[in-house]
FIKETI-865203 format. One record per residue (C-alpha): x, y, z. Coordinates in steps of 0.05 Angstrom, whole numbers, padded with zeros to 5 digits, always signed. Each point is the difference from the previous one (the first is absolute). Layout:
REM FIKETI-865203
XYZ
...
***
This chain:
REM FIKETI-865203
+00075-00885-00988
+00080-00021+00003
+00035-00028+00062
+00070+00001-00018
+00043-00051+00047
-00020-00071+00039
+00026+00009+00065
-00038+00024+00054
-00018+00070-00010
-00028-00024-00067
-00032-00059+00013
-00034+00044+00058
-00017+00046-00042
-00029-00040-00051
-00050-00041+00054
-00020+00071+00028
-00023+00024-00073
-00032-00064-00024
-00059+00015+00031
+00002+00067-00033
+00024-00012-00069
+00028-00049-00049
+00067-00005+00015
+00066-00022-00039
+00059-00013+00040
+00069-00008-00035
+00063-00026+00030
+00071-00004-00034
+00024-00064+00027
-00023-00060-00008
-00015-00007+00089
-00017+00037+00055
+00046+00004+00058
+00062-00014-00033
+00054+00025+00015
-00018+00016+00071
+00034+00072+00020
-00045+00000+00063
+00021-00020+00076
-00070-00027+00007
-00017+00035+00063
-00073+00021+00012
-00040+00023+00049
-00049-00054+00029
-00063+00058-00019
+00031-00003-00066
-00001-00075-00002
-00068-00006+00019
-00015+00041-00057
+00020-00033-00052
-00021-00059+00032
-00073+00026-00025
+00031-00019-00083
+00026-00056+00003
+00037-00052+00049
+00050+00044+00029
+00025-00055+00048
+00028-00038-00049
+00052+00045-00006
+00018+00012+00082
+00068-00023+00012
+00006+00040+00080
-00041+00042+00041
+00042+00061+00038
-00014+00026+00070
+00049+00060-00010
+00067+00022-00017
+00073+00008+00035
+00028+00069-00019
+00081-00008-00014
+00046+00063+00016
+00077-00014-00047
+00027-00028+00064
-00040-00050+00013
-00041+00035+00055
-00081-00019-00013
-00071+00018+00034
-00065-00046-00013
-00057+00036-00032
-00067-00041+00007
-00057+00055-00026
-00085-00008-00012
+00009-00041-00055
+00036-00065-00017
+00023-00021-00070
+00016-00060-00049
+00050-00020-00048
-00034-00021-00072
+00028-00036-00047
-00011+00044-00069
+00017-00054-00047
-00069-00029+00031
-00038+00056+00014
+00011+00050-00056
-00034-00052-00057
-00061-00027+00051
-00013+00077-00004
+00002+00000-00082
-00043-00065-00005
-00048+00032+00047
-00011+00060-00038
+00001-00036-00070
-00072-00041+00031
-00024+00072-00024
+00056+00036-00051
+00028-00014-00066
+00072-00013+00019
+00049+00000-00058
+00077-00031+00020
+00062+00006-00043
-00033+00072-00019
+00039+00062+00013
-00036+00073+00000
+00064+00044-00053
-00041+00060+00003
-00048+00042-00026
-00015+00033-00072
-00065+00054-00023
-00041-00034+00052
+00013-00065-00002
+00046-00047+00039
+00054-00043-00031
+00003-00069+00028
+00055-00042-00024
-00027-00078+00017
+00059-00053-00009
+00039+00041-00058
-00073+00019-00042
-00014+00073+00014
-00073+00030-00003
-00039+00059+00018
-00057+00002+00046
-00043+00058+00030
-00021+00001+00075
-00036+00048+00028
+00045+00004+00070
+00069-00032+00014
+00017-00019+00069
+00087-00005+00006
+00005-00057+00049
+00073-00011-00032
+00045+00010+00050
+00048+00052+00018
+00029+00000-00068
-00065+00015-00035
-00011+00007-00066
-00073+00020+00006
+00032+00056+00043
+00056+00021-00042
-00046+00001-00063
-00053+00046+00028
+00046+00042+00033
-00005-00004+00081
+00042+00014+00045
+00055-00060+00033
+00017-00013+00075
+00064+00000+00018
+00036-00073-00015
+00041-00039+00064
+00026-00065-00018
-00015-00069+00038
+00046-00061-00004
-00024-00058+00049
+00027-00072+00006
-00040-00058+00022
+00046-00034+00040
+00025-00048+00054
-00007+00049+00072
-00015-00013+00072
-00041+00052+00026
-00002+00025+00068
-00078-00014-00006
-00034-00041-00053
-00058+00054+00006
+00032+00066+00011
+00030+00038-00063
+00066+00029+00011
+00010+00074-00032
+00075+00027+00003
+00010+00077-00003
+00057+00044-00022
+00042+00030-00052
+00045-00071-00006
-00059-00036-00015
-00043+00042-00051
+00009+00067-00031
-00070+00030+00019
-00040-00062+00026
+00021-00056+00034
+00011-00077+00004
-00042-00063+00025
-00016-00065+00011
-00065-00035-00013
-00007-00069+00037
-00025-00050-00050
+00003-00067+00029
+00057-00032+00044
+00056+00019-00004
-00015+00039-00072
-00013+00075-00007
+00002+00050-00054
+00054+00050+00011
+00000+00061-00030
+00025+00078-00019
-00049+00053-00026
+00047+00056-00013
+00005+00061-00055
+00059-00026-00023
+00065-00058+00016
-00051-00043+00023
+00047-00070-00013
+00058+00043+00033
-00054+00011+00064
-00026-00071+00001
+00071-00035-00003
+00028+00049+00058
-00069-00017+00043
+00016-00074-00015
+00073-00002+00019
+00005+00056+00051
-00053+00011+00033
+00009-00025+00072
-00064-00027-00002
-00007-00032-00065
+00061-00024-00025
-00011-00048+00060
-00054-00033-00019
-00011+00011-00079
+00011-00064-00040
+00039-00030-00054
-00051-00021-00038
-00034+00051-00040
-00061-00032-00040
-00026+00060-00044
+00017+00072-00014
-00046+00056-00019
-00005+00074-00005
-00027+00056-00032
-00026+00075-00006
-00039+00021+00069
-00038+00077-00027
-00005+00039+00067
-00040+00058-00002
-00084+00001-00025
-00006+00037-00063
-00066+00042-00036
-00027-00072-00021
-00068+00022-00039
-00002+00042-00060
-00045+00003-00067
-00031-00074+00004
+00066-00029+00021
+00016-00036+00076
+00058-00017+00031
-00006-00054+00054
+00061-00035+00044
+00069+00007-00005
-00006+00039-00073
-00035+00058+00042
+00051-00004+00056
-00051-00037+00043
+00049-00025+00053
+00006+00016+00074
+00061+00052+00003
+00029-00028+00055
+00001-00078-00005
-00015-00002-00086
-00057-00048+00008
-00062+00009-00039
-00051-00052-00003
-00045+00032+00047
+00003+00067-00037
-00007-00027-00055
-00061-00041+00018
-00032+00066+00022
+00010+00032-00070
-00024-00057-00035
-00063+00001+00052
-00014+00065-00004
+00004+00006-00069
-00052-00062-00014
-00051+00046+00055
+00006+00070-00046
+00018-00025-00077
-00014+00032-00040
+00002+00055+00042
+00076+00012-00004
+00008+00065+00031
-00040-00033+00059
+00040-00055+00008
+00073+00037-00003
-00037+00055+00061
-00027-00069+00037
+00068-00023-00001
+00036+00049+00031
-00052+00020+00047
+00015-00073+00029
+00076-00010-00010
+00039+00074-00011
+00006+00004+00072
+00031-00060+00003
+00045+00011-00052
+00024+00071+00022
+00014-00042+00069
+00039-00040-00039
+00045+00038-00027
+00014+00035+00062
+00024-00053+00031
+00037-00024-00064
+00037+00069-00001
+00037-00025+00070
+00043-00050-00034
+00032+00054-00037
+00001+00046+00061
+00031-00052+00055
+00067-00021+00000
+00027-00070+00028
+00013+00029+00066
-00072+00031+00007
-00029-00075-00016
+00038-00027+00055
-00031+00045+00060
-00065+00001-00037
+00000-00072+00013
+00003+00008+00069
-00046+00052+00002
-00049-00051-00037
+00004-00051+00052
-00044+00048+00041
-00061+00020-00040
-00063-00039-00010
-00006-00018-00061
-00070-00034+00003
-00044+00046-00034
+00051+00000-00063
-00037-00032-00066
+00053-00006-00064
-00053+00007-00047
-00013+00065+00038
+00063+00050+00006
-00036+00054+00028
-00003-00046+00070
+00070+00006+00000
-00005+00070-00001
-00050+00005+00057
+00062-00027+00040
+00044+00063-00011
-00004+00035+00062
+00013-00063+00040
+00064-00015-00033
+00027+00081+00003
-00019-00005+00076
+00057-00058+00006
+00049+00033-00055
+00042+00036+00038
+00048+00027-00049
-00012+00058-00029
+00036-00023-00074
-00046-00063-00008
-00069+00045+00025
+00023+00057-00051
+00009-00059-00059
-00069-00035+00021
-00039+00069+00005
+00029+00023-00070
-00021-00073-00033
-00078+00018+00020
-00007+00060-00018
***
């Protein structure tokens, strides 16, 4: 069997299958985690499950008791749900996951999957190419896959992200700060992830004019641009696929972020992906089983998802800023962000308070 990629959703994979079959693992760099195109915010149930592969707490940088919600002006409610959060550092975390599963896998660096020819996959290993045959493939490559492209599956949608890690004084060392409206992203929205003191990681996810969005949050937001640094100590960004795609099909897998394995309405994935690579160490080689497992468990979830995700295109500034209000009166508490469908188990509170008929009308049409 062939796990093409070394982050997470194919190191994952990988350690789920060992124990099931001999297992090759191929990654195109030369390391795991780098370049980081990842915020680094989990969920602590998340954390505590990769905990069980290898020493996840080497790679905790905060731990998050909830989030401030931003209208454009400036206006913001506090959102503390079920479940608390922490920021990881990828760079750390992403190879600890690859040197955990290569206890058990053949893991081949510097060796890029280029395809596949009568049956056989072509592996090109630093410049010398060669055939090989594997029984399955499992595309843990990324939202630009080439396992996916070659065998013919369907692609998400592609945002954009563009984060700095940079000098910022949060209002709360270990509260996220999410910033909402058409200024800020086309389709998403911005943030800020509390690293340390006095350093955060900033950042757009947007489908497009993502350095346009995150230089007006930085200079006009009335929030930010008062307390956003000079300093700015690295830059990253990268594709973000929103939308979960057919990801099993004649002895071929997709797993993480090349199957569109991201929550619709943040873009995290580490928990989703964690499930696939789970569930498909508990039914291999029973592929079928493992694609109807999977969305037994998580298509709710990401059908909630994109409910709510379909509200950023449906609000406009204005709507954010009474929404915000509105916010400051709902209970929030039984909210879990690995878990959108809890938000949507809040509904009828938040139409009770709505009392315009626009912003109810917009909301209704979303979750349909």
């Amino acid at each position: 069997m062939l796990v093409v990629g070394g982050g997470p959703a194919g190191s994952l994979s990988a350690a789920n299958l060992s124990e099931r079959a001999e297992v090759t693992l191929v990654e195109a760099k030369g390391v795991s985690g780098f370049p980081a195109k990842c915020g680094g915010l989990i969920s602590e149930d998340c954390f505590e499950a990769l905990s069980r592969y290898c020493r996840a707490s080497r790679a905790l940088q905060n731990r998050i008791d909830g989030a401030f919600f931003f209208s454009p002006s400036g206006r913001y409610a506090e959102l503390r749900g079920k479940s608390r959060a922490v920021v990881v550092e990828r760079k750390a975390l992403d190879p600890m996951l690859l040197q955990a599963a290569s206890k058990s896998v053949d893991v081949r660096m510097k060796t890029r999957f280029d395809g596949a020819d009568g049956g056989k996959v072509r592996l090109v290993e630093q410049g010398e190419e060669r055939f090989e045959r594997f029984d399955i493939v499992i595309g843990a490559d990324g939202p630009e896959s080439m396992v996916a492209r070659t065998y013919g599956f369907e692609r998400p949608e592609i945002f954009t992200g563009k984060q700095y890690l940079m000098e910022f004084e949060p209002i709360d060392e270990r509260m996220v700060e999410l910033y909402f409206g058409k200024k800020y992203s086309s389709g998403f929205f911005a943030y800020v992830i509390p690293v340390e003191k006095d350093v955060a990681r900033v950042g757009v996810v947007s489908r497009g004019n993502t350095s346009v969005h995150l230089e007006r949050l930085l200079t006009s937001h009335p929030s930010v641009s008062e307390r956003a640094g000079r300093s700015i100590y690295e830059v990253n960004s990268g594709p973000i696929p929103i939308g979960l795609v057919d990801f099993v099909r004649d002895g071929v897998a997709l797993v993480g972020d090349s199957a569109g394995m991201v929550k619709p309405y943040t873009g995290g994935g580490m928990y989703y992906l964690l499930r696939a690579a789970e569930l498909l160490g508990e039914h291999f080689p029973d592929m079928e089983g493992f694609r109807k497992s999977y969305l037994k468990e998580m298509g709710r979830e990401y059908s909630s998802g994109e409910r709510i995700r379909r509200l950023y295109d449906s609000l406009d500034d204005e709507d954010y800023d009474f929404l915000i209000e509105v916010a400051r009166d709902v209970d929030f508490s039984s909210l879990h962000m690995d878990s959108p469908s809890t938000a949507l188990k809040l509904l009828p509170e938040v139409l009770k308070l709505v009392k315009r008929p626009s912003i109810a009308v917009k909301i209704a049409r979303a979750m349909v």
